[in-house]
C-alpha positions in Angstrom: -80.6 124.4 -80.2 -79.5 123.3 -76.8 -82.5 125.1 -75.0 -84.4 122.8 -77.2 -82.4 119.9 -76.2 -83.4 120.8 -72.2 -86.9 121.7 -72.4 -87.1 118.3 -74.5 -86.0 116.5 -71.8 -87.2 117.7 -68.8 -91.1 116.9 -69.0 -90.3 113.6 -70.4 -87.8 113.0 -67.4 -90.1 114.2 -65.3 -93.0 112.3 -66.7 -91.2 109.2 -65.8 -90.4 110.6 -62.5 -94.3 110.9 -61.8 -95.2 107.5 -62.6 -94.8 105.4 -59.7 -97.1 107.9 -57.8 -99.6 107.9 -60.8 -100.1 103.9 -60.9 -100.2 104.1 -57.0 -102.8 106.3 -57.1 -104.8 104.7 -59.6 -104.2 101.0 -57.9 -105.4 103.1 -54.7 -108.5 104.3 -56.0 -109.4 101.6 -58.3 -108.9 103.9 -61.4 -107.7 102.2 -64.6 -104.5 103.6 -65.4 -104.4 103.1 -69.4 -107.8 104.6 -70.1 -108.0 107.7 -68.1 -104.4 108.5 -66.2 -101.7 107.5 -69.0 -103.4 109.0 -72.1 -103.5 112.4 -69.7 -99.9 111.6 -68.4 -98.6 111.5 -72.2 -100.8 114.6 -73.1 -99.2 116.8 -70.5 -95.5 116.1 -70.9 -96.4 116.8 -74.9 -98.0 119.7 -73.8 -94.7 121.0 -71.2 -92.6 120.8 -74.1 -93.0 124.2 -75.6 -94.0 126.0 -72.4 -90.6 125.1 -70.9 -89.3 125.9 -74.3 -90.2 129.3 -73.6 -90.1 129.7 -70.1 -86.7 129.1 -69.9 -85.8 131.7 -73.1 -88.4 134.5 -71.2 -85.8 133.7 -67.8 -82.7 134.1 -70.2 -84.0 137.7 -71.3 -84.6 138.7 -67.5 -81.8 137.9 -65.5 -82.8 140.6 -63.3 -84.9 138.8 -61.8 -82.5 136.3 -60.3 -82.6 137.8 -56.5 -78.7 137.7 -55.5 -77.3 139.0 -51.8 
């Protein structure tokens, strides 16, 4: 449950990490932020939620992989 917990988290932290270089780009190009870039912003960090989910379970099974001198 607490893998859950993280890969819950994280997109939505970094989601709200993103923002203030989202509505500086759309007040830079003139794009209007609720209409094209927030609807995809929200879709995305729903979206991140089960592929960190499993990301991080897939790195838990390999630890291998972890390169240590």
């Amino acid at each position: 449950m607490k893998i859950w917990v993280k890969s819950f988290i994280r997109p939505i932290y970094g989601t709200l990490a993103f923002q203030p270089f989202a509505l500086l780009w759309c007040w830079l190009t003139g794009m209007d932020y609720l209409t094209s870039m927030g609807p995809l912003t929200i879709y995305s960090m729903l979206c991140f939620i089960p592929i960190y989910h499993y990301y991080d379970h897939w790195w838990d099974l390999h630890p291998n992989l972890i390169d240590e001198d």
